[in-house]
N, C-alpha and C positions, 0 to 999 in steps of 0.2 A: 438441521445442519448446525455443527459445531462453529458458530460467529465470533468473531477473533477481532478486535483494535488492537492497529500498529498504530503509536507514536513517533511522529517524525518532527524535524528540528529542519528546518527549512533554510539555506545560505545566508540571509542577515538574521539568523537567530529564533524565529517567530518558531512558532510549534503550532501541531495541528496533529487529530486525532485521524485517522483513515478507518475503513471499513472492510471488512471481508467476509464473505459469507461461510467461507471456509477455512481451518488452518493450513490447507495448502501455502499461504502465504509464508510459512516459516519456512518451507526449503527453498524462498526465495533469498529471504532477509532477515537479518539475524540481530536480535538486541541488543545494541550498542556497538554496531555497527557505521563506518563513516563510506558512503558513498559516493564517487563520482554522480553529476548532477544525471545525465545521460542516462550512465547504469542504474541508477535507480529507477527510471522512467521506464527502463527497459523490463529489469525485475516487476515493477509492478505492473506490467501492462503483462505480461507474460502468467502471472502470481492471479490476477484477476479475472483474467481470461478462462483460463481452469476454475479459479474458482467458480465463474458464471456456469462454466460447462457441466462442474458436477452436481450444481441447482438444479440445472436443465433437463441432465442425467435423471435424477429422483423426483422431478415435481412437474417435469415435462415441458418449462420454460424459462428463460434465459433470467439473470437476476441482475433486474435493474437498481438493484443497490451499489452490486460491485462496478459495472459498467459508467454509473452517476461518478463513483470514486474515483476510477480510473479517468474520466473526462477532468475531476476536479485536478487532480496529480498533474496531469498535462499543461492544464490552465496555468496552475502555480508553475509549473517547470518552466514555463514559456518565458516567465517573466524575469527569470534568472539566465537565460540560454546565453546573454552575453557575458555573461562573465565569468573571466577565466578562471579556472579551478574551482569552480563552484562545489559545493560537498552536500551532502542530506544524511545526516546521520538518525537511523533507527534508535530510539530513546527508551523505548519500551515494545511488549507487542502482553496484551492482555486477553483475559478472557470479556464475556459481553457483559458480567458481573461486575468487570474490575479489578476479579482476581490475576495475580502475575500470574504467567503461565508456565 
């Protein structure tokens, strides 16, 4: 499976590299894109889910790499959930190389 890093920018600034097993994640989120905190949580729990599913599809079991991501996404989102307008902007989305995509 084609494995993809999204770059994301976190509400006070911080960055952090995310995982997908698939590039299904791009017709989630787009690089250089500015997110509501929510919509993003939403996008990537949706973007990871399929991803997991089409592991599952071809290897016959769900892929706890994507599911690990999605749990981490939630944790960091939790910690912003009070504040209003919170944003996440997508900073990049690469290959597992490094290459842009």
């Amino acid at each position: 499976m084609p494995e993809i890093y999204f770059h994301v920018r976190w509400p006070d600034g911080t960055t952090e590299r995310c995982y997908s097993p698939s590039t299904v994640v791009e017709d989630y989120v787009t690089a250089g894109a500015v997110y509501d905190l929510a919509d993003f949580v939403g996008r990537s729990r949706t973007a990871l889910g399929i991803a997991s599913d089409r592991v599952r599809a071809t290897y016959g079991f769900a892929c706890t790499g994507a599911s690990d991501q999605l749990t981490r996404i939630e944790r960091v989102a939790a910690g912003y959930a009070g504040q209003a307008g919170a944003k996440v902007t997508v900073e990049s989305i690469v290959n597992a190389d490094g290459s842009p995509r």
